[in-house]
C-alpha positions in Angstrom: 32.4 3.9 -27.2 30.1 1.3 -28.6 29.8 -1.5 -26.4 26.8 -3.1 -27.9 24.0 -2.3 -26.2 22.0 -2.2 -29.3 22.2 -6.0 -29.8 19.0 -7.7 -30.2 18.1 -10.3 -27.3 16.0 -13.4 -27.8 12.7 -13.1 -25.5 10.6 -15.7 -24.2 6.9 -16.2 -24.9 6.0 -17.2 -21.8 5.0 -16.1 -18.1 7.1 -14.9 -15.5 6.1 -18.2 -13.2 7.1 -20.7 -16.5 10.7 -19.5 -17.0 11.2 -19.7 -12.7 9.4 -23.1 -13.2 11.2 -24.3 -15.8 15.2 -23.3 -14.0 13.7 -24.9 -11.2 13.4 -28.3 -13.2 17.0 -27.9 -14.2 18.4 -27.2 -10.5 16.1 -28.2 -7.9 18.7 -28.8 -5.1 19.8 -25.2 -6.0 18.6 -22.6 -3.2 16.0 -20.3 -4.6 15.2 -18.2 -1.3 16.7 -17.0 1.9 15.6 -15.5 4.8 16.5 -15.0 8.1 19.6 -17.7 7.7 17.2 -20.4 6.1 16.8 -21.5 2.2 14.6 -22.6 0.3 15.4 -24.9 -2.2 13.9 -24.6 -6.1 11.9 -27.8 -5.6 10.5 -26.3 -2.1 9.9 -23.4 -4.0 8.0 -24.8 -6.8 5.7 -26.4 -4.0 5.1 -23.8 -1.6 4.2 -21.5 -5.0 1.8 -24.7 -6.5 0.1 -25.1 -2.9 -0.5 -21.2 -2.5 -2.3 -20.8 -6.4 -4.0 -24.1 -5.2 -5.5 -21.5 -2.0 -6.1 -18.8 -3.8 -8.3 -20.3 -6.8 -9.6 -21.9 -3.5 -10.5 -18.4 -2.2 -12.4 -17.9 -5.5 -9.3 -16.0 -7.7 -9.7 -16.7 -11.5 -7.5 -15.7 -14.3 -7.3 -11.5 -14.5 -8.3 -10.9 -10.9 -6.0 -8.5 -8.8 -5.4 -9.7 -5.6 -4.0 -6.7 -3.2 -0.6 -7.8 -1.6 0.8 -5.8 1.0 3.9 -7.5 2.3 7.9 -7.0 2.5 10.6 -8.8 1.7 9.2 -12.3 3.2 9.1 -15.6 1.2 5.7 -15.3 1.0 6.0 -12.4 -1.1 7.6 -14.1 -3.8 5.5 -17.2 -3.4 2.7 -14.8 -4.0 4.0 -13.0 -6.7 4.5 -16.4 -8.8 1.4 -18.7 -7.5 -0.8 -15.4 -8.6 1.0 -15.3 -12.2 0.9 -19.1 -12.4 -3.3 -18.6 -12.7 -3.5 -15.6 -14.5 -4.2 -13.3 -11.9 -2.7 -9.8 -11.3 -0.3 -9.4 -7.8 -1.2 -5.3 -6.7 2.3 -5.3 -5.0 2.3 -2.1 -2.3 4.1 -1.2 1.3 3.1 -2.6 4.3 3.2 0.0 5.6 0.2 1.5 4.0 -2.1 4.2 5.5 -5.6 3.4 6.1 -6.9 5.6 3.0 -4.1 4.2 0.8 -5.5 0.7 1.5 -8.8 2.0 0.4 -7.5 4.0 -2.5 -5.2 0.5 -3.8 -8.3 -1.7 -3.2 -10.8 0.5 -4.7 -8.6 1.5 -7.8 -7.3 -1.9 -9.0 -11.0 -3.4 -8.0 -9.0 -5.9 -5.9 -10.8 -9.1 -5.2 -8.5 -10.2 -2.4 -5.7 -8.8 -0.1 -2.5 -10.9 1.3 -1.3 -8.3 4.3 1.0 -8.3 7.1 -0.5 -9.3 9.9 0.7 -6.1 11.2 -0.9 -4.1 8.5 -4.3 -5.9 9.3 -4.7 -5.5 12.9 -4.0 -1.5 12.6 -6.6 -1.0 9.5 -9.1 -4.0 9.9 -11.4 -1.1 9.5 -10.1 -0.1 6.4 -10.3 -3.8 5.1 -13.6 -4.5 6.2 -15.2 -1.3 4.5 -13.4 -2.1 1.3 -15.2 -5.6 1.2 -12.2 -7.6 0.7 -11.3 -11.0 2.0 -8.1 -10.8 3.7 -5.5 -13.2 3.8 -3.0 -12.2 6.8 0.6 -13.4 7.6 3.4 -12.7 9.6 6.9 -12.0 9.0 8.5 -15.5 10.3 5.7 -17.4 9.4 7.8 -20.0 7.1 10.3 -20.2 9.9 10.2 -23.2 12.0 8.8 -22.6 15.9 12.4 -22.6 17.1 13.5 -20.2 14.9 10.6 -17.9 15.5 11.3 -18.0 19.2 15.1 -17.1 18.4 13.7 -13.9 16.4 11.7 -13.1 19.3 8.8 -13.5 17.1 5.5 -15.4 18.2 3.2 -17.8 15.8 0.1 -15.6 14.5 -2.1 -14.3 16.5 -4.7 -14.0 13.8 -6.6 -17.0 13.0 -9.8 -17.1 10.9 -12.3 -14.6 11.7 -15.1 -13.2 9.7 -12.8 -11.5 7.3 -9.0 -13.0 7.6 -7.0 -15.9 7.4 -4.3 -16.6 8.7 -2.1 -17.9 5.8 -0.4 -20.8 8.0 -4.1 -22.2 8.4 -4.8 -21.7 4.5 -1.3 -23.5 3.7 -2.2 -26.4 5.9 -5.3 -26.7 4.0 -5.8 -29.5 0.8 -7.4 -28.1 -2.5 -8.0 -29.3 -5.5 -4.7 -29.0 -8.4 -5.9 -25.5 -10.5 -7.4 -25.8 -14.0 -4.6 -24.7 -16.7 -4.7 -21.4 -17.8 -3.0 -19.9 -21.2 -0.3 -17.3 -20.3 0.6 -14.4 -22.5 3.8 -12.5 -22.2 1.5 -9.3 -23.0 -0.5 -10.3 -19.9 -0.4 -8.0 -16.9 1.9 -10.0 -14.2 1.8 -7.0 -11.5 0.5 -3.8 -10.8 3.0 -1.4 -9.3 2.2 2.4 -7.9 4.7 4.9 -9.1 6.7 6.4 -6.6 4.4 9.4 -6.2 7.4 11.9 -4.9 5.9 14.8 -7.0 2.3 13.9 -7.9 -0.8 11.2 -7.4 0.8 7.5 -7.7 -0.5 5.7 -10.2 -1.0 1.6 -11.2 1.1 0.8 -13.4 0.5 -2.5 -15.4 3.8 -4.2 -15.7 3.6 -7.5 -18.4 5.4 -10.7 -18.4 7.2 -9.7 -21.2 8.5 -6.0 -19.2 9.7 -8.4 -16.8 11.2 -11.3 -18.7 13.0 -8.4 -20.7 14.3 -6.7 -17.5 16.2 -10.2 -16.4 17.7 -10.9 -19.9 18.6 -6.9 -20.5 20.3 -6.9 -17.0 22.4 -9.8 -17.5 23.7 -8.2 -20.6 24.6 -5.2 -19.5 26.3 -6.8 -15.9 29.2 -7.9 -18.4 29.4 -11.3 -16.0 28.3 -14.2 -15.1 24.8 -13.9 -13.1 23.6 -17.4 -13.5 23.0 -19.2 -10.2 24.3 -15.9 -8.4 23.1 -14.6 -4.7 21.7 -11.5 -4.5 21.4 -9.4 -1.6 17.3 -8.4 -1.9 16.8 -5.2 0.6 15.0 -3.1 -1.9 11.3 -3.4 -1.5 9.6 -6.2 -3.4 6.5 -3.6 -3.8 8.8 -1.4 -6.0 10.5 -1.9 -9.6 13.7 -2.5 -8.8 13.1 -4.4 -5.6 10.9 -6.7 -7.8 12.4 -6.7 -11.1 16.1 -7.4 -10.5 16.3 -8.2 -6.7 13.5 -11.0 -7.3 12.7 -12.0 -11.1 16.2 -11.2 -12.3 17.8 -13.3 -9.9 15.0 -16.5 -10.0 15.2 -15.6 -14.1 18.4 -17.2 -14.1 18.7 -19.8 -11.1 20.2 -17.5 -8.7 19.3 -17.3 -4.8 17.9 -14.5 -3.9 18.1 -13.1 0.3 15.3 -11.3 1.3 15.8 -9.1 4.0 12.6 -7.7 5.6 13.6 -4.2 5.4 17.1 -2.3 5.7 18.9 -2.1 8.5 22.9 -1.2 8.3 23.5 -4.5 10.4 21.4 -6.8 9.5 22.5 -6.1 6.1 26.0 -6.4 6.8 25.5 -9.6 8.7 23.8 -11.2 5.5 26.5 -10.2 3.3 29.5 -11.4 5.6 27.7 -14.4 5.9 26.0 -15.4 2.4 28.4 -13.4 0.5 26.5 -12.0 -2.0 27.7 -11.6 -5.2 25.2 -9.0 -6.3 23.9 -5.9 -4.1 21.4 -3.3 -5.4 20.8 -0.5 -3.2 20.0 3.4 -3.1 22.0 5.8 -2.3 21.2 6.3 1.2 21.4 3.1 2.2 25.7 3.2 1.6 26.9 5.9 4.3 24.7 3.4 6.8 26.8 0.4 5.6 30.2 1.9 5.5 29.4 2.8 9.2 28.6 -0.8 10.2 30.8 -2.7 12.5 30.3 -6.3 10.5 31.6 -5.1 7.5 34.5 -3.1 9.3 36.9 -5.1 8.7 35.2 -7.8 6.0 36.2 -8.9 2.8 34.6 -8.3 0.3 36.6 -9.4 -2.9 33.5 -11.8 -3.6 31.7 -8.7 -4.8 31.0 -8.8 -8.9 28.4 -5.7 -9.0 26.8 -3.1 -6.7 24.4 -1.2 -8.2 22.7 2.1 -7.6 19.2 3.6 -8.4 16.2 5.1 -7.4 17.5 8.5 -6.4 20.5 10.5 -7.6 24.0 9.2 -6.2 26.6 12.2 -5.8 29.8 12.4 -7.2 31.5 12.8 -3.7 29.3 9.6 -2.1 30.4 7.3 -5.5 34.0 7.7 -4.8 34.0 7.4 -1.1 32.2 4.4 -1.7 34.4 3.1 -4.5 37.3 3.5 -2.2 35.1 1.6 0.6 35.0 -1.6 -1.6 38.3 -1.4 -2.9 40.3 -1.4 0.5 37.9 -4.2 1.6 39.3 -6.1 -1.5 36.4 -5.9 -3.6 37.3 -5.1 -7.5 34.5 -3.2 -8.6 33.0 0.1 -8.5 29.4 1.3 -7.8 27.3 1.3 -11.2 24.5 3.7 -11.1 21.6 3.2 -13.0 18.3 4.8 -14.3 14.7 3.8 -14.5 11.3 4.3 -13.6 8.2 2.4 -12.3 6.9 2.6 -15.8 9.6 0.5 -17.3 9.3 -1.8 -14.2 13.2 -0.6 -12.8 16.1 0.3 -15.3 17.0 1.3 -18.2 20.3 2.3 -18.2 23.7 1.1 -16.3 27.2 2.4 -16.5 29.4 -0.3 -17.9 31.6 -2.6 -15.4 34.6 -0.2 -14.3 34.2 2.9 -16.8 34.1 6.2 -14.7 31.5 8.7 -16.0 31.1 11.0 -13.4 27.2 11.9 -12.6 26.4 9.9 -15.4 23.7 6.9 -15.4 25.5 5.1 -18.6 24.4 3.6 -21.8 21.1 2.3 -22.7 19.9 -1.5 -22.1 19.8 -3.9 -25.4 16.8 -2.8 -27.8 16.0 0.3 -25.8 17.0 3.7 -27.4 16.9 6.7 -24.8 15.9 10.5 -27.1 16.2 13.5 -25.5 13.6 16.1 -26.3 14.3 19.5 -26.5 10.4 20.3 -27.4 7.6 18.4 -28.5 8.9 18.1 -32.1 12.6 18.7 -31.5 15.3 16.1 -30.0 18.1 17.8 -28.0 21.4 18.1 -29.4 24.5 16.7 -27.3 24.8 18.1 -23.6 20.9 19.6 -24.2 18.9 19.4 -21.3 15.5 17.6 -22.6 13.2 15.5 -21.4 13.9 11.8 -21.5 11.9 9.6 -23.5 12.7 6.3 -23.7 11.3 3.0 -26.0 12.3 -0.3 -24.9 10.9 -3.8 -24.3 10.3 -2.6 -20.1 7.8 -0.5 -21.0 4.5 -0.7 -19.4 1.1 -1.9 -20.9 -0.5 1.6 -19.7 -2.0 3.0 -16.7 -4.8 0.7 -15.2 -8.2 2.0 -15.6 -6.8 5.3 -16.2 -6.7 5.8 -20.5 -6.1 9.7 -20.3 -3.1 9.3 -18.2 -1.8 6.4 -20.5 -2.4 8.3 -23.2 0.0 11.6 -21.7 2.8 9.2 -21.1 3.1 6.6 -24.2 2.6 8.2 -27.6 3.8 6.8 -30.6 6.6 8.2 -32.5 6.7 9.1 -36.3 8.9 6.0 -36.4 6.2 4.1 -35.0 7.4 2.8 -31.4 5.9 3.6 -28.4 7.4 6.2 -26.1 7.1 6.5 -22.9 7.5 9.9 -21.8 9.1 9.9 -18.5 8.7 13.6 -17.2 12.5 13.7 -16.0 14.9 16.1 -17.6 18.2 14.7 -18.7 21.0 15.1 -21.3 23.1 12.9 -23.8 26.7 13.4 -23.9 28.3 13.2 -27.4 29.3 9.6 -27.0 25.3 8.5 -26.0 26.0 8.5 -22.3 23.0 9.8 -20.2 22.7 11.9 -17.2 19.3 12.1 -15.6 19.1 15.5 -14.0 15.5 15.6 -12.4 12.1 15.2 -12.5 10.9 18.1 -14.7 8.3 19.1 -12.1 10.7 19.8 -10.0 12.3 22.3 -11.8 11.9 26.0 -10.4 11.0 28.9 -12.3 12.5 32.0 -10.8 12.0 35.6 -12.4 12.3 34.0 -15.6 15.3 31.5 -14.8 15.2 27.7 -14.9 16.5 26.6 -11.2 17.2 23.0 -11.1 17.3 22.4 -7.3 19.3 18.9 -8.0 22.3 21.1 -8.6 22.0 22.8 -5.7 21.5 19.5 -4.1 24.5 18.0 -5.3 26.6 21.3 -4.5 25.7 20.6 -0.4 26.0 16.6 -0.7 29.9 17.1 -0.2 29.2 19.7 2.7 30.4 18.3 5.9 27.8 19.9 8.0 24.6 18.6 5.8 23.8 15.3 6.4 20.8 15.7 4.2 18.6 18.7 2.2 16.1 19.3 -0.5 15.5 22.6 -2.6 11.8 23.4 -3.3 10.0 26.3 -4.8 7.8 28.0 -3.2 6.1 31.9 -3.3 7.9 34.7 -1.6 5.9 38.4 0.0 6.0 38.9 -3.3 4.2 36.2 -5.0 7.2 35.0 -6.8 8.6 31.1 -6.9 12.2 31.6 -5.2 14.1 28.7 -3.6 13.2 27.1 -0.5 16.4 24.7 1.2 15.1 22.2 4.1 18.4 21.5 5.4 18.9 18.4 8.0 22.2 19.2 10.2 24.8 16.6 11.2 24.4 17.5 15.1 28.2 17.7 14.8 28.2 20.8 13.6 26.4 24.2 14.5 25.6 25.7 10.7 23.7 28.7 10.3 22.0 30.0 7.1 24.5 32.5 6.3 27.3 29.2 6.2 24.7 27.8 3.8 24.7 30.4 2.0 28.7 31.1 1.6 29.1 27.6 0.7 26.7 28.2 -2.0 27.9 31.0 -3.3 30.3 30.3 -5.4 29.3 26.7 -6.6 25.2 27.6 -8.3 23.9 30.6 -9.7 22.9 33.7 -8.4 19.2 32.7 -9.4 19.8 29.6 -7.9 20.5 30.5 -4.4 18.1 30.3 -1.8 15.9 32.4 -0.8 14.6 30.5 3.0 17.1 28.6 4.9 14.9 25.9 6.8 16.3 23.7 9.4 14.5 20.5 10.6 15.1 16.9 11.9 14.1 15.0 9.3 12.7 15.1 5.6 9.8 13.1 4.1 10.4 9.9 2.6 8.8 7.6 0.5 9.1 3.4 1.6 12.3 3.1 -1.2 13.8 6.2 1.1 13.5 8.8 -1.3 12.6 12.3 -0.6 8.7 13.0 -0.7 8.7 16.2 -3.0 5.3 17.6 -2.7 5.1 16.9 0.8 8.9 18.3 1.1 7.1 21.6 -0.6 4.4 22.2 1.8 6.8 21.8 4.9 8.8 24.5 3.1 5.5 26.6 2.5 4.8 26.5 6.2 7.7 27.5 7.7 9.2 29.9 5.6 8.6 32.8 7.6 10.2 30.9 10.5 13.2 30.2 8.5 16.9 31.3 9.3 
């Protein structure tokens, strides 16, 4: 089915912070931002950004510094991420809720010369901040809420003022600085640094350009088959990750939308903002949607507003796509769930089932000028319905791996055809009609007296088990020294499952390789900020309690 993916787009030249700048000269009145129930209009925007690059080249940040920002989904995140691009300097966008070594790690790795934290985040690791050296900048969640409102949030003004090494960003806004000298903007220029998810491995900065971003917004607006200009956009996904930043922020701002910023997810506060603001967009992962189906605003809501939802980040099962589908259409909505596929290193997606085509398990078509090969080995692309790794070239890709050449080098090679590739380390498949279907990260797969074991499958086998409300399939080393299959299993407390139930589900939906070997039962499993399972740390649970297992 060729619906034109391959169609060649028309790319700006410029920065991320000119093409917000210049919408915002066309619609002004239009609202840019909102948060907690208040907007902020383009021209309010435009000034809070201008004031904020005003304080920072104040603070001694020049064109190509990195300024360490450690915030969630608050306005002055995305006044942050713009002011910083508008001089030329580099936003190192990472969670809040960073560990005290991870501070150090971000700080010391992207040489940051600055840090904009949650006040929060500052007054558990001051330590950590003071031995990297950095001069902090600190905020709070409400802190561009008026008094009134802060009180209604039960939230109080800072409590940190300037000390030795922090300011409080209310005190730096109410500052007056000098305009900022002009800087020449590059679309090859790095806009943000990102860390790879880090579910299997190290994380890694990525370097994400103007261009990977201004090519996300344009690329998602063709493949949403509708209108997305001036749109709301419900913005829950993490501003510190791809698709959080990339289409809940830039895509959205990209094309005059209004983008509302919720701090962090919560079932009802998410339903709230969608009764109320009716959204036309929501992007989510998949375990954010049992949550919302469960909520009591959206009980009896209607949603027929609704002209996308859209899935990534993790795999979505077949059996939680349908029962979702069937959510929005008996609350009036007339669309399905669209998953997608992407990775940090080509800032968030990729890939998008088209509006209303069924494709079951499948991720869709490519974006406009990306192409998506499958390789069987290094030198051999996979037939049709192959399993291969996926290797993808397309406008998203990153400049590289900062300061890091010999990882760069593993992941973007150039192709006899002479584009770069970034190799993506996932294993996938093509159908015969150039449909993909992202399997899992190749690391993950499990080799078992010979046998691939691909614990995804044995994953999605459980999803539509009503006694598992969540599990994850690891290898690890039996008496024996052999890899066999480790299942961490979290119970719905409903029900009273024992391995041997496990096990006689299983046994007739994965292969006899494939079944596992340890049953483990326990209370919760380890999650990265953008909820998805923590795989190396999922392994060593396993590798502990194995001989304690069912």
């Amino acid at each position: 089915m060729n619906l034109e993916t391959k169609k060649m787009l028309s790319y700006p030249e410029s920065s991320i912070s000119k093409a917000v700048f210049d919408i915002a000269k066309k619609h002004p009145k239009n609202n840019a931002i909102t948060f907690m129930n208040k907007s902020f209009s383009y021209k309010v925007f435009v000034e809070k950004t201008t004031k904020l690059s005003e304080a920072f080249c104040f603070c001694g940040v020049k064109k190509g510094d990195r300024v360490l920002v450690a915030l969630p989904n608050i306005p002055q995140a995305v006044f942050a991420l713009y002011s910083l691009n508008a001089i030329g300097a580099v936003g190192v966008f990472v969670s809040p809720l960073s560990a005290d070594e991870e501070i150090r790690h971000y700080i010391k790795k992207c040489k940051c010369k600055l840090a904009f934290v949650l006040d929060s985040l500052y007054s558990k690791s001051e330590n950590a901040f003071l031995r990297s050296g950095v001069k902090v900048i600190t905020t709070g969640v409400c802190d561009e809420l008026s008094p009134l409102k802060r009180f209604i949030y039960h939230k109080t003004t800072p409590t940190l003022e300037t000390n030795n090494n922090a300011l409080a960003y209310h005190t730096l806004m109410s500052g007056r600085y000098e305009p900022c000298s002009s800087v020449d903007a590059y679309a090859d220029d790095t806009a943000v640094i990102l860390f790879s998810g880090g579910t299997t491995g190290t994380p890694k900065a990525v370097e994400i350009t103007n261009a990977n971003l201004n090519a996300l917004a344009l690329g998602t607006e063709a493949m949403c088959m509708r209108n997305v200009k001036g749109i709301r956009m419900l913005a829950v996904l993490p501003v510190f990750h791809g698709f959080g930043l990339g289409i809940c922020v830039h895509t959205v701002l990209f094309f005059g939308g209004n983008t509302l910023l919720l701090p962090k997810f919560s079932k009802e506060l998410a339903a709230k903002t969608i009764v109320r603001h009716k959204p036309q967009y929501i992007a989510c992962v998949p375990s954010m949607l049992e949550p919302m189906m469960s909520s009591v605003a959206l009980r009896n809501a209607d949603l027929s507003f609704i002209d996308g939802v859209f899935s990534g980040g993790d795999s979505l099962s077949e059996s939680l796509r349908l029962k979702f589908d069937e959510f929005l259409k008996s609350h009036g909505a007339k669309v399905k769930i669209r998953q997608g596929y992407g990775a940090t290193e080509c800032v968030a997606a990729v890939c998008l089932m088209p509006d209303n085509i069924e494709k079951a398990e499948s991720v869709g078509l490519v974006y406009p000028d990306a192409e998506i090969k499958i390789m069987a080995s290094s030198d051999r692309e996979a037939d049709a319905f192959e399993t291969g790794e996926i290797v993808i070239s397309s406008k998203t890709v990153m400049k590289g791996y900062f300061d890091d050449e010999a990882e760069t080098q593993k992941a973007l090679k150039t192709g006899n055809d002479g584009k770069i590739w970034l190799y993506t380390g996932d294993a996938g498949y093509k159908d015969n009609e150039g449909y993909i279907y992202f399997k899992q990260r190749l690391k993950r797969v499990i080799i078992s007296n010979g046998y691939n074991v691909y614990p995804s499958e044995i994953e999605k086998a459980l999803a539509s088990y009503k006694g598992v409300s969540e599990c994850c399939a690891v290898g690890v080393k039996d008496n024996r020294k052999i890899q066999v299959v480790a299942l961490l299993v979290v119970r719905d407390n409903r029900y009273d499952l024992s391995k041997e139930d496990i096990l006689a589900y299983l046994s007739d939906k994965v292969s006899r390789h494939s079944m596992p070997e340890y049953v483990i039962f326990t209370d919760s499993l380890p999650k990265t900020a953008l909820g998805k399972i923590r795989i190396s740390e999922a392994e060593m649970i396993a590798e502990e309690l194995k001989e304690t297992a069912d």
